[in-house]
FIMARMI-846014 format. One record per residue (C-alpha): residue number from 1; residue in three letters; x, y, z. Coordinates in pm, whole numbers. Layout:
N
NUM|Ala|X|Y|Z
...
***
This chain:
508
1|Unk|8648|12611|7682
2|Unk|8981|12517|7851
3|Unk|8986|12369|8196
4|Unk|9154|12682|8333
5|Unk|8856|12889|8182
6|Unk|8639|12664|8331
7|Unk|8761|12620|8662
8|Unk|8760|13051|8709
9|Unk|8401|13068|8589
10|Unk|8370|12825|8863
11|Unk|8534|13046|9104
12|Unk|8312|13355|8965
13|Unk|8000|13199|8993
14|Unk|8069|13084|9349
15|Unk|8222|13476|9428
16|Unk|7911|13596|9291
17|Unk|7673|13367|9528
18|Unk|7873|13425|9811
19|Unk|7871|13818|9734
20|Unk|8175|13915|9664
21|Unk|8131|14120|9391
22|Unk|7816|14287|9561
23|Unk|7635|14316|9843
24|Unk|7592|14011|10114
25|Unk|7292|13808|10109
26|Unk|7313|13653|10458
27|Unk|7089|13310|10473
28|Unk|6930|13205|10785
29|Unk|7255|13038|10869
30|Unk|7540|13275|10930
31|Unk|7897|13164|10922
32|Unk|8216|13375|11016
33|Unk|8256|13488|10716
34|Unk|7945|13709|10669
35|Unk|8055|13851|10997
36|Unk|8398|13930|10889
37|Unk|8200|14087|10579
38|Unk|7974|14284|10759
39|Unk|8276|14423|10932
40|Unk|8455|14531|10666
41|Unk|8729|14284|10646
42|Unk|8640|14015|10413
43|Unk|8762|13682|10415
44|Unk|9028|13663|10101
45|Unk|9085|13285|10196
46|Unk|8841|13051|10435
47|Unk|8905|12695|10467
48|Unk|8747|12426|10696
49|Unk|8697|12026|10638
50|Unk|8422|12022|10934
51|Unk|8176|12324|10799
52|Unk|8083|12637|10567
53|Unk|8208|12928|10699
54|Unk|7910|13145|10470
55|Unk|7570|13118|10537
56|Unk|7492|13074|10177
57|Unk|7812|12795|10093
58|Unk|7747|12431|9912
59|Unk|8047|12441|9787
60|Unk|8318|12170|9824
61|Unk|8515|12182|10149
62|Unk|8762|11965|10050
63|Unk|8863|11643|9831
64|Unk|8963|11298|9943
65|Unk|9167|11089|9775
66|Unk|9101|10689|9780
67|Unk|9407|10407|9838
68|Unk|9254|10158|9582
69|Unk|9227|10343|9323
70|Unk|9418|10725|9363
71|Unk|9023|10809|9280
72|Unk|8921|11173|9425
73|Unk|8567|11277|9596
74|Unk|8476|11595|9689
75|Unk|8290|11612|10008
76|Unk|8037|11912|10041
77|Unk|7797|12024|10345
78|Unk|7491|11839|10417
79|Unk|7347|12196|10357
80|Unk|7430|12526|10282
81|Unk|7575|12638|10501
82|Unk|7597|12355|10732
83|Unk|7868|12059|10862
84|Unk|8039|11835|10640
85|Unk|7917|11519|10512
86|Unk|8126|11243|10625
87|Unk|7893|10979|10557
88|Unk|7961|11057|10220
89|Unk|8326|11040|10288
90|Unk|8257|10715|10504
91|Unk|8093|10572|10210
92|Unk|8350|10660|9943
93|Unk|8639|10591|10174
94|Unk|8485|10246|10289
95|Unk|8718|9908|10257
96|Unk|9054|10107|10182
97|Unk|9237|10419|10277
98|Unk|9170|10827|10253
99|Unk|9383|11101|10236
100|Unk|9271|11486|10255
101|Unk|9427|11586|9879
102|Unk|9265|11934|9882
103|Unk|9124|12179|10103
104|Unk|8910|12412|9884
105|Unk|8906|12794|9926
106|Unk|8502|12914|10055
107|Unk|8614|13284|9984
108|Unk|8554|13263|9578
109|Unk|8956|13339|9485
110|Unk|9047|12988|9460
111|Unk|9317|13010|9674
112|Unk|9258|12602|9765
113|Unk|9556|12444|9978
114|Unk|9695|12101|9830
115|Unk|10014|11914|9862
116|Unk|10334|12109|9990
117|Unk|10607|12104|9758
118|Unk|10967|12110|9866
119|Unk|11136|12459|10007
120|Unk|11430|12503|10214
121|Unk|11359|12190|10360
122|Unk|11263|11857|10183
123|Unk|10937|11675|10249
124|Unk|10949|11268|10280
125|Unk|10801|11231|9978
126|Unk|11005|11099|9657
127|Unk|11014|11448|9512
128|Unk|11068|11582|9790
129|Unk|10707|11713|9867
130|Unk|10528|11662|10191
131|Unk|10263|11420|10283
132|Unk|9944|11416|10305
133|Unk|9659|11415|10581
134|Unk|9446|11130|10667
135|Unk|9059|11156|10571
136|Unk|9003|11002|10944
137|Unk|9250|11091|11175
138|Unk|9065|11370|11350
139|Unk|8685|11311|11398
140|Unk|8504|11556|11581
141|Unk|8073|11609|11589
142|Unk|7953|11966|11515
143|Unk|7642|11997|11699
144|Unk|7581|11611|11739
145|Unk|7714|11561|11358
146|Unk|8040|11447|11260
147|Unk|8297|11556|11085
148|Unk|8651|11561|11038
149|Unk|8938|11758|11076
150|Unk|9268|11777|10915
151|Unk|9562|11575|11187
152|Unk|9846|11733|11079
153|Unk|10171|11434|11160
154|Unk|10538|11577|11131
155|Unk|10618|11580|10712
156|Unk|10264|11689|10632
157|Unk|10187|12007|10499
158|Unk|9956|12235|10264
159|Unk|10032|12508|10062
160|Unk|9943|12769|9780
161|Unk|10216|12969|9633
162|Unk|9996|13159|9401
163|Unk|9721|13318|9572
164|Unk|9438|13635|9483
165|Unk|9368|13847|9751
166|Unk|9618|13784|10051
167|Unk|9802|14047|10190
168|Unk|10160|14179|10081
169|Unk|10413|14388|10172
170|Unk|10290|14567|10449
171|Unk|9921|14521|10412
172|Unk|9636|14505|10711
173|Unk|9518|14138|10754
174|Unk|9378|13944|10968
175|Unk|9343|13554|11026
176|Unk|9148|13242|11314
177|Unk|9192|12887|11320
178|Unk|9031|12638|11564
179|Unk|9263|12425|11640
180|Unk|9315|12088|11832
181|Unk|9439|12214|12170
182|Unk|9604|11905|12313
183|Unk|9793|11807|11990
184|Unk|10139|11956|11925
185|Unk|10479|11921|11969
186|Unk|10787|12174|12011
187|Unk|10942|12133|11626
188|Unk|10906|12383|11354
189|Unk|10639|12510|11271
190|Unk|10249|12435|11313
191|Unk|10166|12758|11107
192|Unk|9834|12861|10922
193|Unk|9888|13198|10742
194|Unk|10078|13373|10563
195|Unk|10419|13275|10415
196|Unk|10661|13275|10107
197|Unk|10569|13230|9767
198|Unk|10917|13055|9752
199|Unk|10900|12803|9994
200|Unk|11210|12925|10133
201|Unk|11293|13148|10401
202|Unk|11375|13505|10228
203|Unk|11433|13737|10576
204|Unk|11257|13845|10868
205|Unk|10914|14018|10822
206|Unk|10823|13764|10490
207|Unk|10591|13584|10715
208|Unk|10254|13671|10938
209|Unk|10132|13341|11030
210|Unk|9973|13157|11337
211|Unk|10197|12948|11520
212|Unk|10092|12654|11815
213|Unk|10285|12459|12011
214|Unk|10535|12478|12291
215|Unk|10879|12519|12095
216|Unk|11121|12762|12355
217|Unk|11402|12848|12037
218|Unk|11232|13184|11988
219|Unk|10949|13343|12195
220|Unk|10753|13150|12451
221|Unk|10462|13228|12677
222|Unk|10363|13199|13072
223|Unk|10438|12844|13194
224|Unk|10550|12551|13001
225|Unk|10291|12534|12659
226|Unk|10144|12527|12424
227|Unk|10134|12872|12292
228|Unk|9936|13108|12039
229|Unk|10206|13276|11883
230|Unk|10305|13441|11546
231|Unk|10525|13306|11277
232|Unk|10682|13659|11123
233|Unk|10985|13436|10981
234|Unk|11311|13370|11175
235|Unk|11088|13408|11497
236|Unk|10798|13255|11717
237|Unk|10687|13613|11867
238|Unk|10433|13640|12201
239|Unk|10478|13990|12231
240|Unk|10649|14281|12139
241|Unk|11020|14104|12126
242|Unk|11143|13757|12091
243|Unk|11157|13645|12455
244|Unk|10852|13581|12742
245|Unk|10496|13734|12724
246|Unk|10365|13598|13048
247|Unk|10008|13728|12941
248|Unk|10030|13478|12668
249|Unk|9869|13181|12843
250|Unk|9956|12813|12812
251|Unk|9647|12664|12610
252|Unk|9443|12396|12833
253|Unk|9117|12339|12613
254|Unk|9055|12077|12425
255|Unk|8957|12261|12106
256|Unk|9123|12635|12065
257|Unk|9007|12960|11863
258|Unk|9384|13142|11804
259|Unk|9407|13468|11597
260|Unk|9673|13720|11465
261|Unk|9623|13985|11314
262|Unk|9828|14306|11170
263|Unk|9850|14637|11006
264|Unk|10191|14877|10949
265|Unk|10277|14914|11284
266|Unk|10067|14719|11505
267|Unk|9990|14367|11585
268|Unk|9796|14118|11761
269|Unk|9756|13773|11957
270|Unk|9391|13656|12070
271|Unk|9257|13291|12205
272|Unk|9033|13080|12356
273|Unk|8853|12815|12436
274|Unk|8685|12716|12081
275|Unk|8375|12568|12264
276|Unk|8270|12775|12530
277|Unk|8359|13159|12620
278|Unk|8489|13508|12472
279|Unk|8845|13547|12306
280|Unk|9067|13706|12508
281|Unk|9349|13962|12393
282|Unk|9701|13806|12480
283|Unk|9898|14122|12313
284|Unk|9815|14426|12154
285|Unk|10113|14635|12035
286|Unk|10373|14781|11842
287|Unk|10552|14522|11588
288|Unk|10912|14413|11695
289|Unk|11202|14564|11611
290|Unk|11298|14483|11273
291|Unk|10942|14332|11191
292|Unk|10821|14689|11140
293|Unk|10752|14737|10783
294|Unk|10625|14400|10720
295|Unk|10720|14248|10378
296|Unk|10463|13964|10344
297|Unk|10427|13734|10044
298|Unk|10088|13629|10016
299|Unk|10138|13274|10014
300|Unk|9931|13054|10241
301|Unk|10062|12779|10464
302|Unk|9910|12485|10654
303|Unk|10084|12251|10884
304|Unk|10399|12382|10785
305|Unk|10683|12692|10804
306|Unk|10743|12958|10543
307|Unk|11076|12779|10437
308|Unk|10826|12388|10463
309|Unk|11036|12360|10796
310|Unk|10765|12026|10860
311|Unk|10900|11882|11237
312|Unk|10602|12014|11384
313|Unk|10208|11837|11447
314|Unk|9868|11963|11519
315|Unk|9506|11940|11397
316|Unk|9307|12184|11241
317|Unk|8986|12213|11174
318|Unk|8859|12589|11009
319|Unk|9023|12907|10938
320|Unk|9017|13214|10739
321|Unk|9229|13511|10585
322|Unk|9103|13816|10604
323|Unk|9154|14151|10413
324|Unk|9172|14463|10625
325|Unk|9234|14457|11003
326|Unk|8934|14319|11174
327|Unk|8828|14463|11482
328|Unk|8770|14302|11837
329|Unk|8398|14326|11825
330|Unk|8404|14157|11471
331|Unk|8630|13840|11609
332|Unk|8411|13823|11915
333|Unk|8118|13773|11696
334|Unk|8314|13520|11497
335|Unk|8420|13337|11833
336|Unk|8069|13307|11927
337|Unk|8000|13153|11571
338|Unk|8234|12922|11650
339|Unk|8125|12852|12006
340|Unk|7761|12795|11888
341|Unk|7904|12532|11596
342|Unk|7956|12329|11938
343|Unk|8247|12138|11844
344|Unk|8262|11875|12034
345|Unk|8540|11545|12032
346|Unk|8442|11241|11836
347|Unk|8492|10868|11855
348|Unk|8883|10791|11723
349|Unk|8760|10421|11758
350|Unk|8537|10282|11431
351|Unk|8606|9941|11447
352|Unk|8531|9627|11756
353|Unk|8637|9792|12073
354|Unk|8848|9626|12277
355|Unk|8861|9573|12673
356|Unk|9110|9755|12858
357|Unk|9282|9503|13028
358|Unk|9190|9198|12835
359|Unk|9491|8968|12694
360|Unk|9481|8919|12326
361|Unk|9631|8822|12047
362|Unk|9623|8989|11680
363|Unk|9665|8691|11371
364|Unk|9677|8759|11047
365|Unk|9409|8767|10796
366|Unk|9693|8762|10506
367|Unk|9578|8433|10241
368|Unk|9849|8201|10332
369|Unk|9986|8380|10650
370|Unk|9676|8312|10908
371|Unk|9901|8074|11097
372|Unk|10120|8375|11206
373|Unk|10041|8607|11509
374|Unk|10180|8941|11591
375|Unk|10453|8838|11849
376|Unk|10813|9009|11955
377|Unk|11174|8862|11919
378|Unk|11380|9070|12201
379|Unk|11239|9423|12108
380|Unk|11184|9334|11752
381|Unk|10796|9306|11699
382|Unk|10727|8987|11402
383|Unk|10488|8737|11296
384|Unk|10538|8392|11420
385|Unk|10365|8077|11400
386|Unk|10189|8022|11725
387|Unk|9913|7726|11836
388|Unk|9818|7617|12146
389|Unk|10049|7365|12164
390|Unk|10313|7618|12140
391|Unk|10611|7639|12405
392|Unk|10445|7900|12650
393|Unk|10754|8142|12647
394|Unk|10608|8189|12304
395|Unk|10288|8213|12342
396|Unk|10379|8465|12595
397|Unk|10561|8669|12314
398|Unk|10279|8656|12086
399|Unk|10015|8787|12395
400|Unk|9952|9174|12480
401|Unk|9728|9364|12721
402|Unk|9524|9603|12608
403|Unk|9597|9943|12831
404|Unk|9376|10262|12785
405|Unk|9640|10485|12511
406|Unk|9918|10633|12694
407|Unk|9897|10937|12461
408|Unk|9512|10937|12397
409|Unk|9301|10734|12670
410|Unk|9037|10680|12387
411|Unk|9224|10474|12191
412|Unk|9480|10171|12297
413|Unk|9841|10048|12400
414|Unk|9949|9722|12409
415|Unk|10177|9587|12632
416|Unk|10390|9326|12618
417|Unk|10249|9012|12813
418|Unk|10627|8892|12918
419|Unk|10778|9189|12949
420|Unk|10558|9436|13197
421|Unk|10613|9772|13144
422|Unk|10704|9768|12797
423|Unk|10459|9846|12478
424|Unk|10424|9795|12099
425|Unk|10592|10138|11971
426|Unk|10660|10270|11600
427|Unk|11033|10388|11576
428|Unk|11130|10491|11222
429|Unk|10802|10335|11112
430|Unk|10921|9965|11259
431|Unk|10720|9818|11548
432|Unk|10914|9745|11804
433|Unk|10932|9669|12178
434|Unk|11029|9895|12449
435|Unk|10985|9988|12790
436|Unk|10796|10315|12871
437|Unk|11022|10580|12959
438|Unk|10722|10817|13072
439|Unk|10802|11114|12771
440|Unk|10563|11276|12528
441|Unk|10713|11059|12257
442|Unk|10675|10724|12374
443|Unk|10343|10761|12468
444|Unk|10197|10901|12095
445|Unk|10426|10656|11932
446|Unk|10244|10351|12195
447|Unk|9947|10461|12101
448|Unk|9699|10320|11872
449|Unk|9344|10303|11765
450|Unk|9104|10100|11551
451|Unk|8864|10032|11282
452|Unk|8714|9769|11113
453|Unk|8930|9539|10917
454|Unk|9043|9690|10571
455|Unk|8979|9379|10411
456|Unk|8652|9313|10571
457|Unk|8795|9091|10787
458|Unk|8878|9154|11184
459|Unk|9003|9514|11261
460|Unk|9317|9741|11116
461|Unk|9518|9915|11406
462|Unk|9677|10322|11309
463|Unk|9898|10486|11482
464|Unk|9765|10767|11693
465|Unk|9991|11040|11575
466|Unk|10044|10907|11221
467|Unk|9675|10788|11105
468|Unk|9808|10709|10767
469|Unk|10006|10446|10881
470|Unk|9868|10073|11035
471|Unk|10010|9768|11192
472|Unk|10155|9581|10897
473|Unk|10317|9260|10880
474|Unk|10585|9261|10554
475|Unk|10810|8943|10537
476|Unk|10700|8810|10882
477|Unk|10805|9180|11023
478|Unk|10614|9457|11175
479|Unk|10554|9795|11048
480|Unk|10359|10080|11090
481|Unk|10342|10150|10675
482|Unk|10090|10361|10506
483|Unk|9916|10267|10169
484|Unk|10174|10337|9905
485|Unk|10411|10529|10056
486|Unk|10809|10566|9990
487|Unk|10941|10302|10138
488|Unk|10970|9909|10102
489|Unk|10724|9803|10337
490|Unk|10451|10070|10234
491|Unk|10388|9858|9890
492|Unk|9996|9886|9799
493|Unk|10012|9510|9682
494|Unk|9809|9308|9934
495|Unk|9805|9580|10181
496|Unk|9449|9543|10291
497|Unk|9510|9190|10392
498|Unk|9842|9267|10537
499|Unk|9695|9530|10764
500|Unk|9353|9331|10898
501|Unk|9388|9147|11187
502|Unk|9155|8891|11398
503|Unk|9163|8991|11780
504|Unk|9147|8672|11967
505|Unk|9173|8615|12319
506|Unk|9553|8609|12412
507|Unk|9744|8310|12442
508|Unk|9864|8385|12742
***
């Protein structure tokens, strides 16, 4: 038997236990799915990294990928039916890197997201294909047990071109994801849905996807973001036109249930608060002009835009497809579902914490470079030599205070010990040295969290809004590089030891 054949009796067999192909055999755990089911719109797609979304579902929720050795691990529910099981990602992923390489489908059609591939806009990979997630970048605890989501950093993205079951042409559907409510941006596009099969942008109406964030180009909603609103291609919509909905609220929770959903002629936005409360209905209408029929696709986007527009960021951690237009009553079961997973935030921080306000100083654990501590020349951040003998203008340099993260007070920025005011920062994936100018920006790229050493050694330092990528010292200079990647500094050859540092009390 082939590995095609194989991999579709797979996909039967799972169909077939999650009742697909007959009636619904609802365990004593019941996930949204079974409720979409027992409302008559199915779920034709379900994806989460954090749980099942079917009662009955031990399945694989996704695959990670390892930086020693490009090995892969599926990672499956502690249960049927139940949350994740990062320790078995913990354990697999332990003394090197992860990355999220696939998140499976739960419905049964194999309609499994992996790497984007290049559309109408390039991803920074080689080939022009986007990146991919880190395995840690999100953690979150589903009833007291963690888990983790997928943190979405501009140039990541998911996709599947070639999809069973998803709606086209004008077709009912319906489609939730509980998203990360305080990370975004206002760059194109944060979507999960429904999108091109040619990664390109083919006309108004291709698309029917959830958008969030707080870009203004198209449609907005009441005060200044983020929004739930709908990717139909060539348009953010809130409403019945491209312009303000002021029902459609700015998002304040931490953790957000958004919806959209459609059938010829009418359309809707829902929301809420992912952790406690009832959806609300933010519009409930007549398509826009020009939207109305709809010529969807059927392809299936993550992280992304129908054309891989990939500018934007956000986290996600479950959603589903549906077939048929559900109704209210069927997603305010769901959102209680989702509301008794009690997601709740988990600890960004793995490694030694450190003491907010403390002065310290980071050497190297790199064979031959332990002499050398991360320091600054002007804004340039570098390894020098530094003792305690040193000239104290240097040991000054090589000396930063740990401040609660200017981003993300759960994790850390460090700022610079001679120069007040002004922080470690990744620009164009260099570290550098600048003063904090009090925007968005700054503050994610000042802000950093930690773990325990790579190399077993001390503790490795990520970048807040790019967990792939670490504090990395490549000919005496400082990075934030990822394991592999495209460029120079990114090289997988001694990267372990190049990214593990000893936290010592500052010289200064």
């Amino acid at each position: 038997m082939s590995r095609r054949t194989s991999r579709r009796g797979q996909r039967a067999t799972r169909a077939l236990s999650l009742g697909l192909f007959g009636p619904l055999l609802v365990s004593a755990a019941t996930g949204p799915c079974d409720l979409y089911s027992s409302g008559g719109t199915p779920c034709v797609a379900a994806h989460s990294t954090t749980r099942a979304l079917y009662g009955s579902y031990n399945g694989p929720l996704y695959q990670v990928q390892r930086g020693s050795d490009s090995s892969t691990s599926n990672i499956s529910p502690v249960s049927a039916g139940g949350v994740a099981n990062a320790a078995a990602q913990d354990s697999f992923c332990a003394g090197t890197t992860c990355l999220i390489s696939v998140i499976y489908d739960q419905s049964g059609n194999g309609n499994d997201l992996t790497r984007a591939a290049a559309g109408g806009f390039s991803g920074p990979e080689s080939d022009g294909s986007d990146n991919l997630a880190s395995a840690v970048g999100a953690p979150v605890t589903l009833g007291g047990q963690p888990a983790y989501g997928v943190f979405v950093s501009p140039g990541t993205g998911y996709r599947n071109d070639a999809t069973r079951g998803i709606a086209t042409g004008d077709g009912a559907e319906g489609m939730y994801a509980v998203l990360d409510g305080t990370h975004y941006n206002g760059q194109c596009c944060f979507d999960y849905g429904n999108a091109e099969t040619s990664n390109r942008d083919t006309g108004d109406a291709h698309m029917e996807a959830i958008y969030y964030g707080d870009c203004t180009v198209w449609g907005t909603g009441a005060g200044s973001g983020p929004w739930i609103m709908a990717d139909l291609e060539n348009g953010l919509f809130s409403g019945a036109s491209a312009g303000q909905n002021t029902a459609d609220p700015s998002i304040t929770s931490r953790f957000v249930t958004a919806v959209v959903k459609g059938e010829p002629g009418q359309w809707a936005i829902r929301g809420g608060n992912a952790a406690s409360g009832a959806l609300s209905t933010y519009y409930s209408g007549a398509r826009p002009s020009g939207y109305n029929p709809m010529h969807e696709e059927g392809a299936i986007i993550l992280g992304i835009g129908g054309d891989n527009s990939n500018g934007a960021q956000g986290t996600f951690y479950e959603g589903v497809m549906t077939s048929g237009y559900p109704s209210d009553a069927t997603e305010n079961a769901v959102q209680a579902n989702i509301v008794a997973a009690k997601y709740a935030v988990g600890s960004l921080n793995s490694g030694p914490a450190l003491t907010v306000g403390a002065s310290v100083s980071l050497q190297a654990t790199t064979p031959g470079y332990t002499t050398r501590y991360l320091a600054h020349t002007g804004s340039t951040v570098n390894t020098q030599v530094v003792s305690s003998s040193s000239a104290t203008a240097l040991k000054q340099q090589a000396s930063w205070t740990v401040r609660a993260g200017l981003a993300n007070s759960a994790c850390y920025s460090f700022e610079s010990k001679d120069t007040a005011g002004s922080y470690i920062r990744h620009y164009n994936f260099g570290l550098q040295v600048g003063a904090n100018d009090g925007t968005k920006q700054f503050h994610e790229d000042a802000t950093f969290c930690t773990q325990a050493g790579l190399n077993g050694q001390g503790s490795s330092i990520r970048a807040w809004g790019y967990p792939t990528r670490y504090f990395r010292h490549y000919e005496n200079v400082g990075y934030a590089a990822s394991n592999g990647g495209v460029h120079t500094f990114d090289a997988s050859s001694s990267f372990n030891n190049d990214v593990s540092w000893l936290i010592n009390t500052g010289f200064a």
